[in-house]
VMD Tcl script that draws the C-alpha trace (Angstrom):
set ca {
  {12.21 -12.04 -5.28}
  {8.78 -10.47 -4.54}
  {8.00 -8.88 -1.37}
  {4.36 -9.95 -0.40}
  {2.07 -8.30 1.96}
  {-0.15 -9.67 4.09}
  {-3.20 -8.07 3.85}
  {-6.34 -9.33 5.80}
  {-9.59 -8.15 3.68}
  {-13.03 -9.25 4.28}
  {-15.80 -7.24 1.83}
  {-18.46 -8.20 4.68}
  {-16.47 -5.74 7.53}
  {-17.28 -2.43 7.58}
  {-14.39 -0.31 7.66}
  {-15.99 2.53 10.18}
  {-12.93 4.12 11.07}
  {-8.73 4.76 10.88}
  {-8.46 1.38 13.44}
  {-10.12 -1.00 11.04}
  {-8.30 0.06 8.47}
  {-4.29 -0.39 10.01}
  {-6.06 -3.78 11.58}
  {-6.80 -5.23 7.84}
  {-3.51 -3.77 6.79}
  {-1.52 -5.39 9.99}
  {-3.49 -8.18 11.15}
  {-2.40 -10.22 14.14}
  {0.63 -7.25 14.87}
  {-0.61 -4.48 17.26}
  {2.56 -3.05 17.56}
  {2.13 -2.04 13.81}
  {-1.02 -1.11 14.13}
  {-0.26 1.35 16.42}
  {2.79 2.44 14.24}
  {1.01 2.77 11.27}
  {-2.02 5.32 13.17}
  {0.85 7.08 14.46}
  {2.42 7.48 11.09}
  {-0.69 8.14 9.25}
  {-1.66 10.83 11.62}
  {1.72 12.68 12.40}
  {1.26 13.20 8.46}
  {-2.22 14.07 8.32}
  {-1.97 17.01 11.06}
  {1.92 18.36 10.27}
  {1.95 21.90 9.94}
  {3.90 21.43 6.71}
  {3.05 18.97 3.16}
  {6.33 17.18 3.92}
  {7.78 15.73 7.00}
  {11.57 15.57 6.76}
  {11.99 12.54 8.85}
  {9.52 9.67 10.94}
  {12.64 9.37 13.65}
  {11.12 11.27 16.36}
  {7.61 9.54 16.24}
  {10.04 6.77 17.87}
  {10.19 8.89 21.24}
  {6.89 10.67 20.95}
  {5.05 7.21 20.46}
  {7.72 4.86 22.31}
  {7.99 2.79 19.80}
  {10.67 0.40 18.46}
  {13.30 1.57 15.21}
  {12.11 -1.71 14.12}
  {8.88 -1.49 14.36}
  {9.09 1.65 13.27}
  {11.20 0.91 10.22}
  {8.88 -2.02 9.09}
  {5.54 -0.16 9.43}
  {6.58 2.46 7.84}
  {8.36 0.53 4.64}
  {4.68 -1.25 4.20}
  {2.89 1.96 4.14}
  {4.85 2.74 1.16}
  {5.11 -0.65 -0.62}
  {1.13 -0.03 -0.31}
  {1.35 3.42 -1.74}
  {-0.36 5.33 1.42}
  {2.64 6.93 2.17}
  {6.09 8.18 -0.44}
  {9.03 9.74 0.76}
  {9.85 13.06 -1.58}
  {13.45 12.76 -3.18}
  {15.30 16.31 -3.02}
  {15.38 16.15 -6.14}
  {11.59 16.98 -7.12}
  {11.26 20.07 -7.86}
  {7.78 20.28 -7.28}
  {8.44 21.08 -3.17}
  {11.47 23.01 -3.83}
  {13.80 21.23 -2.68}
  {12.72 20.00 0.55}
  {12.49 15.83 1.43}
  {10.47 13.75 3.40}
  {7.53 12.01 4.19}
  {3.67 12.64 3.00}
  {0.69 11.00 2.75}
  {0.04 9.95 -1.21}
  {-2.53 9.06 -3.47}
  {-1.09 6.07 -4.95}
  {-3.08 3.63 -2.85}
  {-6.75 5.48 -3.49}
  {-5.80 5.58 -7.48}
  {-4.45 1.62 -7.37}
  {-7.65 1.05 -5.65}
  {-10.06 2.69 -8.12}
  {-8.09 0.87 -11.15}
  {-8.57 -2.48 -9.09}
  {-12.78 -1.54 -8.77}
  {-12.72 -0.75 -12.01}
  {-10.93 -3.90 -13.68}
  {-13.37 -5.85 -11.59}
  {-16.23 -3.93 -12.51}
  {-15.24 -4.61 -16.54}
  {-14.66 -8.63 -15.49}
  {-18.29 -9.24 -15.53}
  {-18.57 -7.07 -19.09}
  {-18.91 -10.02 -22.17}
  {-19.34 -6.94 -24.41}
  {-15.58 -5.99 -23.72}
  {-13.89 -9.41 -24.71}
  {-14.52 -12.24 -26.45}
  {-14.01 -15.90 -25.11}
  {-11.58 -16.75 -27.58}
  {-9.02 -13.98 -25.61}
  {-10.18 -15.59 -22.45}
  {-9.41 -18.72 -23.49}
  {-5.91 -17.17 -24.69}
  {-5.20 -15.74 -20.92}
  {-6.20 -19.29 -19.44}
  {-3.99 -21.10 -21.43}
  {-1.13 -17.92 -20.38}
  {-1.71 -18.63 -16.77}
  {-0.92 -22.18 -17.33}
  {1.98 -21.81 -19.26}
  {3.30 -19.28 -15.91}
  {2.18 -22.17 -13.58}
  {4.34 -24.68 -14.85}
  {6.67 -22.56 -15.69}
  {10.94 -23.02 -14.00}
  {11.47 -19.83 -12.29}
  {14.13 -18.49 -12.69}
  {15.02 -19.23 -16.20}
  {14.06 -18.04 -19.46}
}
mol new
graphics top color blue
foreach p $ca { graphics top sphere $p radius 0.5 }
foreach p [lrange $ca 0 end-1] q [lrange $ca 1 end] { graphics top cylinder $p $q radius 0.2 }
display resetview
């Protein structure tokens, strides 16, 4: 089963600063607003690339496990945050949490696909026609079986 997130996105707001941005990602949840700027900025200004563990922005902040736990499991559904596996050898070693670039590059593909919808010199209608008749066929589709 899918785990959807709600995402609130108007392209009329202007997204001046960090608060817009957590309040399209969490709209209607202040609590995880606030979790997610505390996140995003305990990562920004650590000292090191990797932060082993989120656990004490609980007590720093005052804020919930849960809340914790759920704002921080979003941020990396979404890609603005990954936890580093011991295993990578690329930081020696060492886990954690960092900010990524997963959500930027996801974001650029999305502009671009976009961008090449509007492009007739890219396709033909006959394919179009072909990915119409695919989405139907995944409408009505049982889920579930095969």
């Amino acid at each position: 089963m899918p785990e959807y997130t709600k995402i609130h996105f108007n392209y009329r707001k202007d997204i001046a600063d960090y608060s817009d941005l957590v309040e399209m990602l969490y709209p209607g949840n202040r609590n995880q607003q606030y979790a997610a700027t505390c996140i995003l900025f305990e990562l920004k200004w650590t000292n090191s690339t990797i932060q082993p563990s989120l656990n004490y922005i609980q007590d720093k902040y005052m804020i919930s496990k849960r809340i914790l736990e759920r704002t921080r499991s979003k941020l990396s559904r979404l890609g603005l945050i990954e936890h580093v596996s011991s295993f990578n050898t690329r930081y020696g070693g060492q886990s954690g949490w960092k900010l990524s670039s997963r959500f930027e590059a996801a974001l650029k593909r999305l502009a671009e696909k976009a961008s090449s919808l509007r492009d007739k010199s890219s396709s033909s209608k006959e394919k179009d026609e072909m990915f119409i008749s695919l989405t139907d066929a995944r409408r009505s589709a049982v889920p579930g079986r095969c």
